[in-house]
C-alpha positions in Angstrom: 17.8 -10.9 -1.8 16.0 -11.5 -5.7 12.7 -10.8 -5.4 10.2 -10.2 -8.4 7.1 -7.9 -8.5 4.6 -8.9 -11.1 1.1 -8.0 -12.0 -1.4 -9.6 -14.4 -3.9 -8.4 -16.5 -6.9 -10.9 -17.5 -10.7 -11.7 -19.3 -12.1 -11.9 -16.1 -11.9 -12.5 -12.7 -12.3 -15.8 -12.5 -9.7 -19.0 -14.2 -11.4 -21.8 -13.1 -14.5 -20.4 -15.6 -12.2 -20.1 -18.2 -10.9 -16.7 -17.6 -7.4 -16.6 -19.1 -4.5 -13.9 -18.4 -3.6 -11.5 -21.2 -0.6 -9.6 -20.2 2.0 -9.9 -17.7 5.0 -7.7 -16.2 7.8 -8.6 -13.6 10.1 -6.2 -12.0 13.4 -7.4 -10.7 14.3 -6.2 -7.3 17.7 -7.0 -5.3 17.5 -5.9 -1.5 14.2 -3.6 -2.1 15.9 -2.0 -5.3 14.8 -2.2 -8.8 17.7 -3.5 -10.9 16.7 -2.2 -14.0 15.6 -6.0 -15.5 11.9 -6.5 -16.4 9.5 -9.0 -18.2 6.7 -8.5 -20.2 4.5 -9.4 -22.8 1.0 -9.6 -24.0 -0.5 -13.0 -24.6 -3.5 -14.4 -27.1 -6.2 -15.6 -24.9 -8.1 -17.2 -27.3 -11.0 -16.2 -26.5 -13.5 -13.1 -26.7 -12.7 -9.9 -24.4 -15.6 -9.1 -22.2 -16.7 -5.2 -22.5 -15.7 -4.9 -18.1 -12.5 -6.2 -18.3 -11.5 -4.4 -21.6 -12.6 -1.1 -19.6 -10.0 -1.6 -17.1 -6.9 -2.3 -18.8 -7.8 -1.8 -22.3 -6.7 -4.5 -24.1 -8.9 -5.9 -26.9 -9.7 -9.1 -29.0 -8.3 -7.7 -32.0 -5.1 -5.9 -30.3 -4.6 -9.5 -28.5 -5.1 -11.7 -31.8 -2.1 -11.7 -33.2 0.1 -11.6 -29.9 1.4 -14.9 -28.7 0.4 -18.0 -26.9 0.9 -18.1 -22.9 2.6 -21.2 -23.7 4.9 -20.2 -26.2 6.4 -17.7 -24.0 6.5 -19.8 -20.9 9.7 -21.0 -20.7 10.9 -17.6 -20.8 8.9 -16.6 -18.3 10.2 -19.1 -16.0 13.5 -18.3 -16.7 13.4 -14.5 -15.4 11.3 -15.3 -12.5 13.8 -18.3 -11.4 13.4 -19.2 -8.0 12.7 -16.1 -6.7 9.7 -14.8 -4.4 7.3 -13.0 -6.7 5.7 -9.9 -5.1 2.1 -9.1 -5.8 -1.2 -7.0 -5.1 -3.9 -9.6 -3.8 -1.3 -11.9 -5.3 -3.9 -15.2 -4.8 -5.5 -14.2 -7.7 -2.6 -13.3 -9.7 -1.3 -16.9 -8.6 -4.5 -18.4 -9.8 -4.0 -17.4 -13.2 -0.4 -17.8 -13.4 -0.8 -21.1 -12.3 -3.6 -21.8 -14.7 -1.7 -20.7 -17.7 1.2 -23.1 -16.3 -1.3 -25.8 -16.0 -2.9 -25.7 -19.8 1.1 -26.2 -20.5 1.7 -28.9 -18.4 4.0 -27.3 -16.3 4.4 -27.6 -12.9 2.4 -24.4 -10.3 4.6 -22.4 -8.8 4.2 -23.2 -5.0 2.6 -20.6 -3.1 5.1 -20.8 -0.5 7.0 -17.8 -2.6 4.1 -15.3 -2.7 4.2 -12.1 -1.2 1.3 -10.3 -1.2 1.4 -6.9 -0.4 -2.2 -6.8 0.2 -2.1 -8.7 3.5 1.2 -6.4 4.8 -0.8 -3.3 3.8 -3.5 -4.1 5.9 -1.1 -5.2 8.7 0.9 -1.8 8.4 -2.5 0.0 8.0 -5.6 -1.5 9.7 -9.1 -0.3 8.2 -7.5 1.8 6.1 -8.0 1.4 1.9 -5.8 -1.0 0.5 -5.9 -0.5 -3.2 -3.3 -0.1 -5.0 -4.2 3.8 -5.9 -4.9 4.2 -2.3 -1.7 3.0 -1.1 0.1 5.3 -4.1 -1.4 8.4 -2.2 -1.0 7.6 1.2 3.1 7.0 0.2 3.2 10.1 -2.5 4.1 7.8 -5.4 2.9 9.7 -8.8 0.1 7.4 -10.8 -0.8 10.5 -12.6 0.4 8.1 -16.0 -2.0 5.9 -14.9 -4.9 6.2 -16.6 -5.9 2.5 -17.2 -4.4 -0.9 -15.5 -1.6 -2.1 -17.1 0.6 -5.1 -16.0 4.2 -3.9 -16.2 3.0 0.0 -15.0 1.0 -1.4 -12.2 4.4 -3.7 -11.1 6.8 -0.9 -11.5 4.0 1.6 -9.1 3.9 -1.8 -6.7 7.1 -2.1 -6.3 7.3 1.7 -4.9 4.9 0.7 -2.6 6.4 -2.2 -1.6 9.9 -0.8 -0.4 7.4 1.6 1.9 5.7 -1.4 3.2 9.1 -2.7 4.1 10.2 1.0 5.7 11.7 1.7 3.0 12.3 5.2 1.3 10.0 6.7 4.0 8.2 8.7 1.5 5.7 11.4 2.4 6.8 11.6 5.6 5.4 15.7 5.6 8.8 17.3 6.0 6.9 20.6 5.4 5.4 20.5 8.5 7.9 19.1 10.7 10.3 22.6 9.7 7.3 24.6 10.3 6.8 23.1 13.7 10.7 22.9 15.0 12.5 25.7 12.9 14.4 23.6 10.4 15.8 25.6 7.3 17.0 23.8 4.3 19.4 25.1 2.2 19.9 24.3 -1.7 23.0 22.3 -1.2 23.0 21.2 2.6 20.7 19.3 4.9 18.1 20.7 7.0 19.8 22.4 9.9 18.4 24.5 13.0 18.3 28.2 12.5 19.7 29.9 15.7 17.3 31.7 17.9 17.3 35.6 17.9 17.3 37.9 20.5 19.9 38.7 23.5 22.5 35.5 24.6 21.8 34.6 28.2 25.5 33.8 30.0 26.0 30.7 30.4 25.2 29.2 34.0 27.9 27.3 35.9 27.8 24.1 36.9 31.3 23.3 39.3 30.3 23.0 43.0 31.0 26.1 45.1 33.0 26.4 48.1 30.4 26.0 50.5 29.0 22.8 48.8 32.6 21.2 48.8 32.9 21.9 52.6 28.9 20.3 53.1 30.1 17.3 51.1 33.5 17.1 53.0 31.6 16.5 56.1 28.8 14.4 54.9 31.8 12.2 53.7 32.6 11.8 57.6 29.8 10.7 58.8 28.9 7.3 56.7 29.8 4.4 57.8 32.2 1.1 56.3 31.8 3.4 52.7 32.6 0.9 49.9 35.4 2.7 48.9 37.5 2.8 52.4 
């Protein structure tokens, strides 16, 4: 199955006061594996930066000026994403400005039917734990060291990490350390973990085929049931 993970970046929080999105990037993913295919691009929001949102992701008026329109790069947008479901963290908000963009176009929403947010099966998987997308990073052992501001297509390539682990994926981090401390697994450069053999003296091995005595017991048991199922 196509699916795409994609984060925004934005002037705000908020479309509906004229917030607009800045900067988008899609991952493609077939059957929980990246392909290798992505989208991305910076857009000119017309519009000032605020100071907060410049501090998390960095981007600023001038950097953004001469980058192009949302809707000069909408069709080929639309194009990558196709029909697919498009993965993303708290994705209601990046589906508000998504849709927003398409909107100022004239283009039709994408329905919300195809959103996957990985928010919602985060807190399903993990119940009062945090949900952030740096939290969930650490909990699977994804490195974010690289990470030192938001960034659309950074942020969707660490998602989608995440997001094969939300599916039971990979199985990252699953502390393999302390499972051969605690069950005497050795692994070797070139082979799987195996069990080391135990030390000390070998005990005979017991046996296990009736003896003479219990034949003759189980003879004479035989006798005395009654209409057995096998007569």
């Amino acid at each position: 199955m196509r699916e795409i993970v994609f984060d925004t970046e934005t002037t705000g929080l908020d479309p509906k006061t004229g917030d607009r999105m800045v900067e988008i990037g899609c991952i493609e993913m077939v059957n929980l594996v990246p392909t290798g295919a992505s989208y991305h691009a910076y857009f000119n929001p017309e519009r000032d930066m605020p100071s907060g949102a410049e501090a998390v992701h960095g981007l600023s008026a001038a950097f953004l000026s001469d980058k192009p329109l949302f809707r000069h790069l909408a069709a080929e947008l639309l194009e990558f994403i196709g029909d697919s479901p498009l993965v993303a963290h708290n994705a209601g908000f990046d589906f508000g400005f998504l849709n927003t963009e398409l909107s100022l176009c004239e283009l039709a929403p994408i329905c919300t039917s195809r959103m996957v947010d990985t928010v919602a099966l985060a807190r399903k998987r993990h119940p009062g734990a945090k949900l952030s997308l740096d939290a969930l990073c650490s909990r699977y052992g994804i490195d974010r060291s690289h990470r030192v501001k938001h960034g659309a297509l950074l942020d969707a390539e660490l998602l989608a990490q995440v997001y094969v682990e939300l599916k039971g994926g990979r199985q990252i981090g699953l502390e393999l350390a302390a499972e051969v401390a605690s069950t005497g697994l050795v692994q070797t450069a070139d082979l799987p973990a195996v069990r080391q053999a135990p030390s000390g003296p070998r005990r005979q091995p017991r046996p296990h085929h009736a003896s003479a005595a219990e034949l003759a017991r189980h003879r004479e048991f035989m006798t005395v049931i009654e209409n057995p199922l096998w007569g």
